[in-house]
C-alpha positions in Angstrom: 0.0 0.0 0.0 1.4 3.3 -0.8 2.1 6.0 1.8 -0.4 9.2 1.7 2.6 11.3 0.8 3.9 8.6 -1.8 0.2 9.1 -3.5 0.2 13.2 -3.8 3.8 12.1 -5.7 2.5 9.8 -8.1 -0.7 12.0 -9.3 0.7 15.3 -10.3 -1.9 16.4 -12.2 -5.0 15.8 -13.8 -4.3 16.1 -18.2 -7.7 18.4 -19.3 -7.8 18.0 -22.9 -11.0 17.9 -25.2 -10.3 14.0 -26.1 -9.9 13.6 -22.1 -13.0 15.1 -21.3 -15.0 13.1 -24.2 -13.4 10.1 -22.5 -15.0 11.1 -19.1 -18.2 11.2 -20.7 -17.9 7.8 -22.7 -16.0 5.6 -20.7 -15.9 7.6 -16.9 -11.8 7.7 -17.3 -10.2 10.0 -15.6 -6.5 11.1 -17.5 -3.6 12.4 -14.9 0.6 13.2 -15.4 2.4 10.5 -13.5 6.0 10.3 -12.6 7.6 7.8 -15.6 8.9 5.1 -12.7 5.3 5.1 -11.2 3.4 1.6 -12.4 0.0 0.8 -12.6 0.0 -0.7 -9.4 1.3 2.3 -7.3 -1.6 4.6 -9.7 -4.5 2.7 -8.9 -3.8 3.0 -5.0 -3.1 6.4 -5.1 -6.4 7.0 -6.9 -8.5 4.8 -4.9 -6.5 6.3 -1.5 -7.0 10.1 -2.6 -10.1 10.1 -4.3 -12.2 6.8 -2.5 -13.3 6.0 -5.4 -13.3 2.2 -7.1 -10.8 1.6 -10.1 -11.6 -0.9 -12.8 -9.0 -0.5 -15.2 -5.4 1.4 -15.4 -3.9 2.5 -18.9 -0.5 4.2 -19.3 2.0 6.0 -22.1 4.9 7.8 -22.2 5.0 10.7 -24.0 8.0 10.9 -26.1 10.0 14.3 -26.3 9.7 16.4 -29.2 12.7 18.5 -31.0 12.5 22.1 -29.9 14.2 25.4 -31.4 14.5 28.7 -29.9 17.1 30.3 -32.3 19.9 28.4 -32.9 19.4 26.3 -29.3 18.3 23.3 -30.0 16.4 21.2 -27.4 13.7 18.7 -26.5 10.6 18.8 -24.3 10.8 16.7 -21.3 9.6 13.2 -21.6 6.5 12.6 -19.1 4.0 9.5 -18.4 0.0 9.3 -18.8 -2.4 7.5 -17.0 -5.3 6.9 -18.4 -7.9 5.5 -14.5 -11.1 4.0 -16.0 -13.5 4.2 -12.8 -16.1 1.2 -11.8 -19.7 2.2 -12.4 -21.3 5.2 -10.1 -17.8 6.0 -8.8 -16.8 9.8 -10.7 -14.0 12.5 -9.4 -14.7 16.1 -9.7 -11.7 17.8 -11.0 -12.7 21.1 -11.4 
């Protein structure tokens, strides 16, 4: 079981996108930024702990960095992890 502290760590923050938001509505999943050593294991306790809610299903990707340009600096975006929480029936988390 993960620490309460542990948890606030693992869910930075919730990703609000448009495709995010129709996915709420079609399949009550609920997309967050996640450290990229959390696992699916450590996610779905963190929800359950913060949010007492009941987690059906856990999907994740890593974002892959993109090439960057400011001038002649060349860069890349940081690399980051999404979790996609798909929430048991009558369970929902307000985010706003």
């Amino acid at each position: 079981m993960t620490s309460l502290t542990r948890a606030y760590e693992i869910l930075k923050k919730p990703v609000i996108t448009e495709k995010g938001s129709d996915d709420t509505a079609t399949r009550n999943a609920y997309h967050f930024r996640v450290p990229v050593d959390a696992n699916k294991v450590e996610i779905r306790q963190a929800v359950e702990k913060l949010f007492k809610v009941k987690v059906r299903k856990v999907n994740t990707l890593r974002v892959t960095p993109k090439a960057r340009r400011r001038g002649w600096v060349a860069g890349q975006t940081p690399e980051w992890k999404k979790a996609m929480v798909v929430l048991a029936e009558g369970n929902a988390i307000d985010l706003l």
